[in-house]
Structure formats: C-alpha cells, structure tokens
C-alpha positions as CSV (number, residue, x, y, z in Angstrom):
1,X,0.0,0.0,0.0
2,X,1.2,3.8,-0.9
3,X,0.4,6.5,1.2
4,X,-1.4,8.8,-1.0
5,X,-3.3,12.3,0.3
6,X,-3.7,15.9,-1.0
7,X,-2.2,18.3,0.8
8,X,-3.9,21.4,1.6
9,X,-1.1,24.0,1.9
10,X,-1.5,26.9,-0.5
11,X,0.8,29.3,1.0
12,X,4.0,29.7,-0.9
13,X,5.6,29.6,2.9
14,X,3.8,26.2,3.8
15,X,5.1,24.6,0.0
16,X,8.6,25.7,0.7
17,X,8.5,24.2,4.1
18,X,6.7,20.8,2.8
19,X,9.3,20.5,-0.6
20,X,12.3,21.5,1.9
21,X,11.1,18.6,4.2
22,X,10.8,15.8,1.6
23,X,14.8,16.4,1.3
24,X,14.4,18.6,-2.2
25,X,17.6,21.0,-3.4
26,X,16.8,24.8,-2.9
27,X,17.4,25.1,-6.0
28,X,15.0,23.4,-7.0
29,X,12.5,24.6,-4.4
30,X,13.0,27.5,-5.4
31,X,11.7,26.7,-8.7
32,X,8.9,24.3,-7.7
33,X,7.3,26.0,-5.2
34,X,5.4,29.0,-7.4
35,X,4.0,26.4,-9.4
36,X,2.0,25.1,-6.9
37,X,0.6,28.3,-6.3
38,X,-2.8,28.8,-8.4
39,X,-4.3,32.5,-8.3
40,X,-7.5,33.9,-10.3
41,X,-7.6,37.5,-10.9
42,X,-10.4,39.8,-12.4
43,X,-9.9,42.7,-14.3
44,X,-12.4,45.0,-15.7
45,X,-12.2,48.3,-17.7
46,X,-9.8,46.5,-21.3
47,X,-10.6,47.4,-24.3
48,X,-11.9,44.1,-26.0
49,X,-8.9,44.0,-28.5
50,X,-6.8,44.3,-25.4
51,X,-9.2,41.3,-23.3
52,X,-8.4,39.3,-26.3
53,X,-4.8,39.8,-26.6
54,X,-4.3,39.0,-23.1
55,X,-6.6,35.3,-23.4
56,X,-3.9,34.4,-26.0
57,X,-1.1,35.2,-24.1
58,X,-2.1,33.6,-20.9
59,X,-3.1,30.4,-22.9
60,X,0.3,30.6,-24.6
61,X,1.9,30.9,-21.4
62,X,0.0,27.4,-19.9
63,X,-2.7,29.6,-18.2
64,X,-6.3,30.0,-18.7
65,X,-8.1,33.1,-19.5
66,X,-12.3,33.7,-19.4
67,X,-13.7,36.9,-21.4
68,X,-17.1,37.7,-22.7
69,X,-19.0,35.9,-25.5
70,X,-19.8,39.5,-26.7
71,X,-16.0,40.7,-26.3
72,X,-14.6,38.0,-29.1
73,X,-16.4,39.9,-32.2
74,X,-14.9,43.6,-30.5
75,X,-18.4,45.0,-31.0
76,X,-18.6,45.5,-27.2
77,X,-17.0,49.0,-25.7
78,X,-15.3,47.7,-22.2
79,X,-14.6,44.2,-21.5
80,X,-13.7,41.9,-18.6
81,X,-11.3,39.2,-17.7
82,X,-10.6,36.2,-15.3
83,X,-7.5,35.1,-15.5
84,X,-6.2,31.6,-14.2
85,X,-3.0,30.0,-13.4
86,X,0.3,29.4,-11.6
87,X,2.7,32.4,-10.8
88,X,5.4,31.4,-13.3
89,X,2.3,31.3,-15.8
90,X,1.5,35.0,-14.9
91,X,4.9,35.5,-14.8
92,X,5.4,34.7,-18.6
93,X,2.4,36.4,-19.4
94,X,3.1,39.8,-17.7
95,X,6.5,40.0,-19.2
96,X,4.4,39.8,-22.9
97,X,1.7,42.4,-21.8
98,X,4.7,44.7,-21.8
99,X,5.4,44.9,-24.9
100,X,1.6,45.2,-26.4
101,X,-0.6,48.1,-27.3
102,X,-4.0,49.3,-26.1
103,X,-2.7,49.9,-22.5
104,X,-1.5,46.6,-21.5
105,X,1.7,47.4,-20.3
106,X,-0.3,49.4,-17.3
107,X,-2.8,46.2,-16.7
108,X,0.5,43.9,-16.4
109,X,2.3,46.4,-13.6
110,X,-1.6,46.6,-12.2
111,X,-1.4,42.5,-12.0
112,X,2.2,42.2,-10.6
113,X,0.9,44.8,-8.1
114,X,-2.2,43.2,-6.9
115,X,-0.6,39.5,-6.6
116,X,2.3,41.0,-4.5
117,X,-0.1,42.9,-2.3
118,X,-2.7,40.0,-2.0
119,X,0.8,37.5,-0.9
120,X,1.6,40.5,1.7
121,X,0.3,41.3,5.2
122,X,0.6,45.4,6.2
123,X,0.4,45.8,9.7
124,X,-2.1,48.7,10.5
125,X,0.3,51.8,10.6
126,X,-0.1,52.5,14.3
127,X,2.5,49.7,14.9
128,X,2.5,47.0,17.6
129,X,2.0,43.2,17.5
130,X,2.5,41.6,14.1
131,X,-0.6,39.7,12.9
132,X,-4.2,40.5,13.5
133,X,-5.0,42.9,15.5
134,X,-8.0,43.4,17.8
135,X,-9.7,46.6,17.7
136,X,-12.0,46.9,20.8
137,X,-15.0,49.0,20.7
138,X,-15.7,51.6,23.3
139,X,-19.0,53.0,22.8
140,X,-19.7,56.5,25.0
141,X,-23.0,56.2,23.5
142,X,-27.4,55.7,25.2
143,X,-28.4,54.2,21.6
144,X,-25.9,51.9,20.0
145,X,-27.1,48.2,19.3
146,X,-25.5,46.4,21.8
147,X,-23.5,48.5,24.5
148,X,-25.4,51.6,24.1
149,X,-25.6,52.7,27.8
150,X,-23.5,50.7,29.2
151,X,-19.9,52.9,29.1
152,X,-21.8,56.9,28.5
153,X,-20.4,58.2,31.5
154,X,-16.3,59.6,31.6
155,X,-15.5,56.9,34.9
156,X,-17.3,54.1,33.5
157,X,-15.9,54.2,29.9
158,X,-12.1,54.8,31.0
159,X,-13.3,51.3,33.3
160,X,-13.8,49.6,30.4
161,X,-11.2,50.9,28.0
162,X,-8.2,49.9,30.8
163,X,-10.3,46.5,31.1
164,X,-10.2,45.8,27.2
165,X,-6.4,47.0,27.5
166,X,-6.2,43.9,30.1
167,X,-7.8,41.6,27.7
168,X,-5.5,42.1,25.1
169,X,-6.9,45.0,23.4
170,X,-4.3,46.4,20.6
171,X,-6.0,49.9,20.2
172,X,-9.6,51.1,21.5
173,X,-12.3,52.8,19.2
174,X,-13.8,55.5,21.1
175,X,-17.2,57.1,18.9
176,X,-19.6,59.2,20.5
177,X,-22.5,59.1,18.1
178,X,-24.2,56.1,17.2
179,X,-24.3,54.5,14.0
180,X,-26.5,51.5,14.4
181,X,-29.5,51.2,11.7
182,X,-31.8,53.7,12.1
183,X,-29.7,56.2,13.9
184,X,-30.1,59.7,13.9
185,X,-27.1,61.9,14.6
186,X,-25.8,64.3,17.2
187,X,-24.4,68.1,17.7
188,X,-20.9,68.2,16.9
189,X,-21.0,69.9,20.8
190,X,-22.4,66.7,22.2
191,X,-20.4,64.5,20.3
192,X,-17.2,66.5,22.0
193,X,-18.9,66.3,25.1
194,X,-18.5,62.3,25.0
195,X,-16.0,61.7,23.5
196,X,-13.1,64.3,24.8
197,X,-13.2,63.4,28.7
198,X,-12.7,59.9,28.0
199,X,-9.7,60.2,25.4
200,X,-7.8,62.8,27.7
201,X,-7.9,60.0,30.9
202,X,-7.6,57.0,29.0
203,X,-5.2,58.1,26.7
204,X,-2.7,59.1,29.9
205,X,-3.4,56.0,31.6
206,X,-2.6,53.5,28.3
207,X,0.0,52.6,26.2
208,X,-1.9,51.8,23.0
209,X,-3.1,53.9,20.8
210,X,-6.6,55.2,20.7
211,X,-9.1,56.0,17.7
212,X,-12.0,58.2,17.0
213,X,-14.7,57.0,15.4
214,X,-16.4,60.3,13.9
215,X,-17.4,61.7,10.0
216,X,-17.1,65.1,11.6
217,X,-13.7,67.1,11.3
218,X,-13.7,69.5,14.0
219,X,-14.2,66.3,16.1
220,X,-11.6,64.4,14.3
221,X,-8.8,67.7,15.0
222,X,-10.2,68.3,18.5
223,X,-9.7,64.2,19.2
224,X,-6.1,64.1,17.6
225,X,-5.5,67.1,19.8
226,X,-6.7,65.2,23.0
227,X,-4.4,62.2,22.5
228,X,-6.2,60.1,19.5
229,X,-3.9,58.8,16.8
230,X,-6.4,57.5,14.3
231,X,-9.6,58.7,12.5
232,X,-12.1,56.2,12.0
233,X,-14.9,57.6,9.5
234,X,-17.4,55.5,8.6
235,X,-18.4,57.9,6.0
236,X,-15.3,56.6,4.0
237,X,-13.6,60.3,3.8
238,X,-16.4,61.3,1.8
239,X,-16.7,64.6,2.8
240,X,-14.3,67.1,1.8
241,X,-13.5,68.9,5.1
242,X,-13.7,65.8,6.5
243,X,-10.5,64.4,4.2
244,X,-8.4,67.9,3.8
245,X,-8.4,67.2,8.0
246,X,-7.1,63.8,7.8
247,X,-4.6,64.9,5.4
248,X,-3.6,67.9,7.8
249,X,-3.6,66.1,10.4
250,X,-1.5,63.2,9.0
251,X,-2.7,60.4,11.2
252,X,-3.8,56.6,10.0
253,X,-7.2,56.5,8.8
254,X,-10.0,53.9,8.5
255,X,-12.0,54.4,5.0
256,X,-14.9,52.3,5.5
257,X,-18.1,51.9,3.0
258,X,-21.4,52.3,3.6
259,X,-24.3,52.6,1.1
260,X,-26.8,55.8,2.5
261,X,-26.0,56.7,5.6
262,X,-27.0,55.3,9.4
263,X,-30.7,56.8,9.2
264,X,-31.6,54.7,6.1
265,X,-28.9,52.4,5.1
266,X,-31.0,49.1,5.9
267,X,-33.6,50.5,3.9
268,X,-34.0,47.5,0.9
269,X,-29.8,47.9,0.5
270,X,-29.4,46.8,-3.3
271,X,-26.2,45.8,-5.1
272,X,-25.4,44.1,-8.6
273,X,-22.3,42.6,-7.7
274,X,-21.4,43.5,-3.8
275,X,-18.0,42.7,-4.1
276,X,-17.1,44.4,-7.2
277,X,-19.0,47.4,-5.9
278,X,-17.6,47.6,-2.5
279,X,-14.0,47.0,-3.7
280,X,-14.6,50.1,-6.7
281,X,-15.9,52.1,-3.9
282,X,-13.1,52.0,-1.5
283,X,-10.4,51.8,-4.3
284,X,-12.0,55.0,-5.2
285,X,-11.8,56.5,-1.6
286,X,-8.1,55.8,-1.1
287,X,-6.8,57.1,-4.5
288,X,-8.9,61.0,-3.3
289,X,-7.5,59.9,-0.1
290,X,-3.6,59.9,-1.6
291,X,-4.5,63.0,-4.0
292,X,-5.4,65.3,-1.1
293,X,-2.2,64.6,0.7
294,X,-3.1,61.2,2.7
295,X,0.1,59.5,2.7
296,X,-1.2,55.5,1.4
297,X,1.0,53.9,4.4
298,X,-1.3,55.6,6.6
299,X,-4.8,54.0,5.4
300,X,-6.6,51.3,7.0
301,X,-9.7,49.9,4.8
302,X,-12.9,48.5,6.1
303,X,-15.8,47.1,3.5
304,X,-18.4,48.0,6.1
305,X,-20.3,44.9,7.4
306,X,-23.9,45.6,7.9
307,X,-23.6,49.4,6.7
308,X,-26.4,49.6,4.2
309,X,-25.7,45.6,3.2
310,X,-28.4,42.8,3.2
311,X,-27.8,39.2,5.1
312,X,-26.2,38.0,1.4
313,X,-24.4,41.0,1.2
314,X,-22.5,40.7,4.6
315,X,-22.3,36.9,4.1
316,X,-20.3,37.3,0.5
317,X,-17.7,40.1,1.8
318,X,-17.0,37.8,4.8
319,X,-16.5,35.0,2.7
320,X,-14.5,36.8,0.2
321,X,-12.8,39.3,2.6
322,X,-9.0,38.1,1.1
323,X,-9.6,39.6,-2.0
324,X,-9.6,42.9,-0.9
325,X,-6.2,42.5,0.4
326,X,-5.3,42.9,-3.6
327,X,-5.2,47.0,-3.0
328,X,-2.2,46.8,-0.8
329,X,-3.5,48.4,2.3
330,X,-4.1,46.3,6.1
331,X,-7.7,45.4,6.1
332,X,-10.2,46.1,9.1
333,X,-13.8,44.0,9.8
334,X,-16.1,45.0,12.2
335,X,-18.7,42.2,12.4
336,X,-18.9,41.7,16.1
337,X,-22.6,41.0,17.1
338,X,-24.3,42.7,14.3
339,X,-27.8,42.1,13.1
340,X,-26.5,39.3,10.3
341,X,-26.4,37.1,13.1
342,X,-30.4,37.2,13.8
343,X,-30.7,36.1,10.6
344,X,-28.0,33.0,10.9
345,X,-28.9,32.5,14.6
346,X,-32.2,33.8,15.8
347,X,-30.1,35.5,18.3
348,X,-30.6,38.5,19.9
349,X,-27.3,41.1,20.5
350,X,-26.5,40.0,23.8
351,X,-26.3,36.0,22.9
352,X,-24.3,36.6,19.2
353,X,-21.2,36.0,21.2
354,X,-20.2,32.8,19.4
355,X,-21.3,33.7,16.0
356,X,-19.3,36.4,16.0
357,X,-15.9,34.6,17.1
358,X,-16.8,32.0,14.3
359,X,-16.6,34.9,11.5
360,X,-12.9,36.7,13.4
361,X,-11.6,33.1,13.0
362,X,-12.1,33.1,9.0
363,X,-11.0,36.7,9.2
364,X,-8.0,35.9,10.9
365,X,-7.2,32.8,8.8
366,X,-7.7,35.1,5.7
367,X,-5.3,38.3,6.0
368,X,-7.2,40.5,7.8
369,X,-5.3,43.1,9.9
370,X,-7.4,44.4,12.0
371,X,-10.7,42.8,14.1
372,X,-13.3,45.7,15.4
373,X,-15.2,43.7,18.7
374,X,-16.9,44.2,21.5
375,X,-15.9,40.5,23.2
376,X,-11.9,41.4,23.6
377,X,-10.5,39.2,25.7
378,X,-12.5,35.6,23.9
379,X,-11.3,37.3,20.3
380,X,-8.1,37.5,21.8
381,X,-8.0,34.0,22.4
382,X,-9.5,32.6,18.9
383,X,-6.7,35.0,17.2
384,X,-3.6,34.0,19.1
385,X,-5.0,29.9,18.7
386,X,-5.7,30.9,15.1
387,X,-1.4,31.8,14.9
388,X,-0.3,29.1,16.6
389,X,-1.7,26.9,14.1
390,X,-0.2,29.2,11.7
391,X,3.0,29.1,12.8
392,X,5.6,27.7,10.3
C-alpha cells in the first residue's frame, strides 16, 4: 500500500516548508514552489482588442483566460477578464503584456501589483504586535445596538477601556454618536462632550493607541488634539472637510463603506455585484484619499459589514474578505454581534457572542489586519490559537 493524500497547503511559505522537508535542493524549491501556487484574478475596464490579446497570451503561457462571448467579435466598448493560473504562468504572461498596445503594459504592472499585495500582510500603521490585531469598541454612546448605555459616562468608559487593554486589546475605538441602523445623529457639541473626557484620561493611563470614530472634522482635529492617533470615519472620507483634516492632520485613517447613511442604510440595500461594488468604492476613496495629501502607508480599509448591506451581502464580503487584500493596504472588519447574526442564529445582540468569534476566525485565517469587537478578551484567544496553528 502507498500512502497517498492531498495536501492542503497553499501558501508559498507552507510549499517551501513541505518541498524542503521531503529532502528537495533549494534550488530546485525555489523553482517548484510558485507552481503550486494557483491565483484567479479579475480585471475589468480593457478594451476588447486588449481582453483578447491578453486570453492568447495567458493560454500561450499554460494559463487559462475567461472573457465575454460578446467581447470575441470587438463589438462591445469595455470588457472583462478572469485570469487563471500558476505564478510562473503570470509570470510569462506579464512579461508579454509589456510589450503590447491598447494599454496593456499598465494592466501587467496593475497584476504584478495586486498578486504581491494579495501575498503581503501590512500591519495597520499605528504599529504594535505583528498579525491581526483586535480593535476593541468603546462605545460612549445611550443608543448603540449592543452597548449603548452601558460605558456613557467619563469613569465608567475609562473602566472599560483599561479592562479591554487587560484583555489584550491592541487599540480602543472611542465614537460618541451612534451609528447603528436607524440612527439619527448628534451636535458636533455633544459629540465632543463624549467623547473628549474619556480620550484625555484613557489616553494618559494606556500605552496603545486610541481612535475616534467620527465623520465630523472639528471632532476628528479636536480628538487628535486630545491624544487620539487615528480617525475612523465610517463615512469613507467622503466629505471634503472631513478628508483635507485627515490629510492635515497626518494620522492613520479607516475608509470604511457604507451605502446611504445610518438613518436609512438598511432601507432594501441593493447591489449588482457586492464585491465588485464595494471594492470600486473604497479603491476609489483611497486614490482622493492619496491625491489630497493622505500619505497611502497611513490607510486602513474596512468594506463595512452591515452598513447599508443585506444578510447576502455581509455573508459574500465575509466570505471573500482576502480579495480585498489585492489593493495593498491592512484590512479592518467589524462584524462583532451585528444584526447578520439574527438572521443565521435567531439570536438576539446580547447572545451573538459565538457567531461572532466564528466569523474573526475566517477573518484571521484570511489576511485581515485588523478585528473591530466588542468581546476582547474571547477574540483574543481565537486569534492567538488561530497563529499558533499558523506558525511555520
């Protein structure tokens, strides 16, 4: 009898380690090991002539390329591609696409680009531990969906942060307005009111660094000022004032998306490809972002579970959260106990605890920097289990 299995390591770092086990030369481990490496990537935008220049190629090359029916007779104005293969198979083909018209020279650096950054894990740029990161929520806030109330006093939300800090916390969120469905929002006064107090003491007593989630500039500056060294906006930068003060203020940023805003984002959310959408969206946001003076080492983006997305919606970016790891920058998910998990679980807020540990796992697992939560100490846990299986 042989002993005969597949093996389920897909990481370049995992084949190197199997190939250098079974007693292989390093030289030739160093050639083997990108060919067991299979990637798909999309593309969108080519002119047809170009789509079709770049099937031949790739099939030339040992690859395999997918375009439109209606993009082979050129009578349609933008086409799309999927191409398929091993890394020495892009390889080949990229190093053609250089030297062909209709703009293909930019799609083959584009490529190159997008498999180096999707093979790559940035830490968030506030520093600390390598690997994912947990992010824990501090909510000074009566009205958000699961803590609202609990921490909207100064004493008992500096309690909690230097608890979370305790559990393992690698930087606290502090937002002063809700943002739950349905929300309406508050003074720019108030917001300061709640939010100020509570980054002033926790921010003398801690050693990691703080955030303010807020869509409002003056509260972004006067939070900076009080010893914040992020701006989360869930807004995505969207607003001018809002992104010429995260440029001046030249902190890390979180560009999140969210379709409508809090008021009536769950309102029948519609999308004709979620991914695709989300992923033009906040590609879109972080190219203003670098134009008004953002510097691209300092973003931090966040596809926006549950803002103005459908139970499908959510279900799809969680599932296909690696891809967005293509644009180069750390990725952040904020799914802890959110609404999706009535609809998995029948659960109410309070008893989503488990649901949402299921979804940091295959987060984790998958290249995301950064985990947003409520439950710090039990994330804590799943992540640093989660890297000791990982370790190589």
């Amino acid at each position: 009898m042989f002993e005969t299995r597949v093996l389920s390591r897909s990481c370049r770092i995992d084949i190197y380690r199997e190939l250098r086990e079974m007693g292989c030369q390093e030289r030739g481990v160093e050639i083997m090991a990108p060919k067991a490496v299979h990637r798909l990537v999309y593309a969108r935008g080519l002119d047809p002539r170009a789509a079709n220049i770049v099937k031949q190629e790739f099939l030339a090359s040992g690859g395999e390329a997918a375009v439109p029916w209606k993009s082979l007779d050129l009578s349609h104005g933008e086409s799309e591609i999927m191409m398929m293969g091993t890394l020495p198979e892009f390889h080949r083909t990229l190093v053609k696409l250089r030297e062909q018209p209709f703009k293909l020279p930019i799609l083959a650096q584009e490529i190159e680009t997008a498999l180096n950054n999707f093979d790559s894990l940035p830490e968030p740029p506030w520093g600390g531990r390598p690997g994912t990161q947990i992010m824990g929520i501090l909510n000074v806030t009566p009205d958000s969906f699961y803590d609202g109330g609990c921490w909207d006093g100064k004493d008992g939300a500096v309690a909690r942060g230097l608890e979370m800090v305790e559990q393992g916390a690698d930087i606290i969120d502090i937002g002063g307005e809700s943002t739950r469905p349905g929300s309406k929002g508050v003074t720019e006064k108030e917001e300061l009111e709640r939010v100020i107090p509570v980054i002033r003491e926790l921010g003398s007593s801690v050693d990691i660094p703080l955030s303010i989630d807020t869509h409002k500039p003056e509260v972004a500056r006067a939070a900076v000022e009080a010893g914040a060294s992020v701006v989360n906006d869930v807004y995505g930068l969207r607003d001018q004032d809002m992104l010429k003060t995260v440029a001046e203020l030249d902190v890390p940023v979180v560009i999140m998306h969210m379709q409508g805003t809090p008021e009536n984002m769950q309102k029948e959310p519609r999308y004709d490809h979620v991914v695709r959408e989300v992923y033009s969206f906040l590609l879109e946001r972080t190219e203003s972002a670098v134009e008004a003076g953002v510097r691209p080492e300092n973003i931090v983006i966040d596809p926006g579970i549950g803002f103005g997305k459908g139970i499908e919606h959510n279900l799809e970016l969680i599932d296909r959260i690696d891809e967005f790891r293509s644009m180069g920058f750390p990725v952040l998910l904020g799914a802890s106990r959110k609404s999706m998990f009535a609809h998995i679980l029948g659960k109410e807020a309070r008893d989503r605890l488990y649901g949402s540990l299921a979804v940091a796992a295959i987060a984790a697992d998958r290249g995301v920097s950064v985990l947003r939560v409520h439950d710090v100490a039990e994330t804590s846990d799943v992540v640093r289990t989660l890297e000791a299986l990982k370790v190589k």
